[in-house]
C-alpha positions as CSV (number, residue, x, y, z in Angstrom):
1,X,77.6,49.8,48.2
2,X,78.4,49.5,44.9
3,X,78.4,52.9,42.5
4,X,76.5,51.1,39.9
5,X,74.0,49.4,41.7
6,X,73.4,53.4,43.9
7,X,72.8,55.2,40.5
8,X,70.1,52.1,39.1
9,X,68.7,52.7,43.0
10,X,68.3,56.4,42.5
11,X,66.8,56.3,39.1
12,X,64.2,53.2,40.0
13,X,63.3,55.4,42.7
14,X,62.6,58.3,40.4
15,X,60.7,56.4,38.2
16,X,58.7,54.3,40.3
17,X,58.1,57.3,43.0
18,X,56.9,60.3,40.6
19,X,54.3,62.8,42.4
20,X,51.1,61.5,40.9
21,X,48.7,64.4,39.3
22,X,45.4,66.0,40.0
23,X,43.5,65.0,36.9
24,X,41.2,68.2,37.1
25,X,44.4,70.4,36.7
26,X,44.8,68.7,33.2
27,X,44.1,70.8,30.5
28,X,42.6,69.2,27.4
29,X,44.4,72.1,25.4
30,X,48.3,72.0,24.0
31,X,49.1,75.2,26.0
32,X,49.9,75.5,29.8
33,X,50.5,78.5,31.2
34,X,51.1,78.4,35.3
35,X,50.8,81.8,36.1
36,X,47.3,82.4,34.9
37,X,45.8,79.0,35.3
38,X,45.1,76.1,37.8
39,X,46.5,73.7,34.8
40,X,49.6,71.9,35.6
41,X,49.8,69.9,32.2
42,X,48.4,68.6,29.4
43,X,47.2,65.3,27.8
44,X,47.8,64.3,24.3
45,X,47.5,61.1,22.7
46,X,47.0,58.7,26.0
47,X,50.0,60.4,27.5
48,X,49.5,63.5,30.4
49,X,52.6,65.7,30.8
50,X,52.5,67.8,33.8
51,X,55.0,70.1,35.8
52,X,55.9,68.2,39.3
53,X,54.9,70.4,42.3
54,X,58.9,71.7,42.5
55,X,58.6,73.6,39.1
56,X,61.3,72.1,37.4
57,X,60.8,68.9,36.7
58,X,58.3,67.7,33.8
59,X,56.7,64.3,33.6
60,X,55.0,61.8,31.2
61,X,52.6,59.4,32.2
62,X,50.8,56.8,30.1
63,X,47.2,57.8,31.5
64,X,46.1,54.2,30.7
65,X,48.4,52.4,33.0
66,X,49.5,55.2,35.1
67,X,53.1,53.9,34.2
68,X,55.6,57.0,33.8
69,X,57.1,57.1,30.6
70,X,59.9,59.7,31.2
71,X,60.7,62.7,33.7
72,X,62.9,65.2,32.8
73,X,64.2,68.1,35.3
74,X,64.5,70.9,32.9
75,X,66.1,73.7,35.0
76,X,68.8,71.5,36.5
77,X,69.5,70.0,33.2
78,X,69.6,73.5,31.1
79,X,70.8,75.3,34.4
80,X,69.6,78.1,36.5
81,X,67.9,81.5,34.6
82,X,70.0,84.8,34.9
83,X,66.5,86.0,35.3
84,X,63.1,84.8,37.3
85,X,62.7,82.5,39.2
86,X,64.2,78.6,38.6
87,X,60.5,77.5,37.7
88,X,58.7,76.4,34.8
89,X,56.3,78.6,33.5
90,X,54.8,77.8,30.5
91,X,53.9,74.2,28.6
92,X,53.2,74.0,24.4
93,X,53.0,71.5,22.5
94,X,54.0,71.7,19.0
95,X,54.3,68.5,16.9
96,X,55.7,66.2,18.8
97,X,57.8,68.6,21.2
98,X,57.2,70.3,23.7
99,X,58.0,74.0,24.0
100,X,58.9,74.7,28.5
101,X,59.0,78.5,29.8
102,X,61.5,78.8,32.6
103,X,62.7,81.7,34.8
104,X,61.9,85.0,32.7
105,X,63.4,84.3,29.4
106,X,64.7,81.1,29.0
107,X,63.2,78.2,27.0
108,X,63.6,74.6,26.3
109,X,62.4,72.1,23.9
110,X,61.9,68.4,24.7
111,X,60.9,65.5,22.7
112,X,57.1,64.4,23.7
113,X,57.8,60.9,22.8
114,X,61.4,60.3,25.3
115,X,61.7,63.6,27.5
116,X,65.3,63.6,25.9
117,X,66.1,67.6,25.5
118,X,67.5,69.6,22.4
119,X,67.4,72.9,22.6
120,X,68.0,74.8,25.9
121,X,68.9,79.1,25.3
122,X,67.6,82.3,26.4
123,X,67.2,85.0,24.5
């Protein structure tokens, strides 16, 4: 098979294929936080963002459609924490980005509107 065509294959598939939500684990707030909540995600302006099942990936879906927008999987993309667990944690919303909690201290920022990331650290 061509290499092409496999990696258009793989991200239809990850598009098309996302782990749908449970819409009572939506918070109607701008902060998740995952360790002391049943929330998995927020909604904000027609869009939900919630944390997929595995922790490490977050998602945006148009609530209207159902369509996914973007889906992002922060820990592979920033890499794994020195410390904690490889997990998201904690979800704020701030503008229009959004502010993820992973392992113990690190953070990333991603932009609400693509999923695009531009900040990954630790402090």
């Amino acid at each position: 098979m061509n290499y092409n065509l496999s990696i258009i294959l793989l991200i239809l598939a990850q598009t098309c294929f996302a782990q749908k939500f449970d819409v009572k684990k939506i918070s109607k707030g701008n902060i998740v936080n995952l360790l002391e909540s049943e929330f998995v995600g927020f909604e904000y302006q027609g869009v939900v963002y919630y944390v997929e099942s595995d922790l490490k990936s977050l998602v945006a879906v148009e609530k209207q459609t159902n369509k996914i927008k973007w889906k992002t999987d922060v820990v592979t993309a920033c890499g794994i924490p020195f410390e904690g667990k490889p997990e998201i944690r904690y979800l704020k919303l701030q503008k229009n980005s959004i502010h993820v909690v992973y392992g113990k201290h690190n953070e990333a920022v991603l932009d609400a509107d693509d999923g695009s990331l531009f900040l990954c650290g630790s402090d």
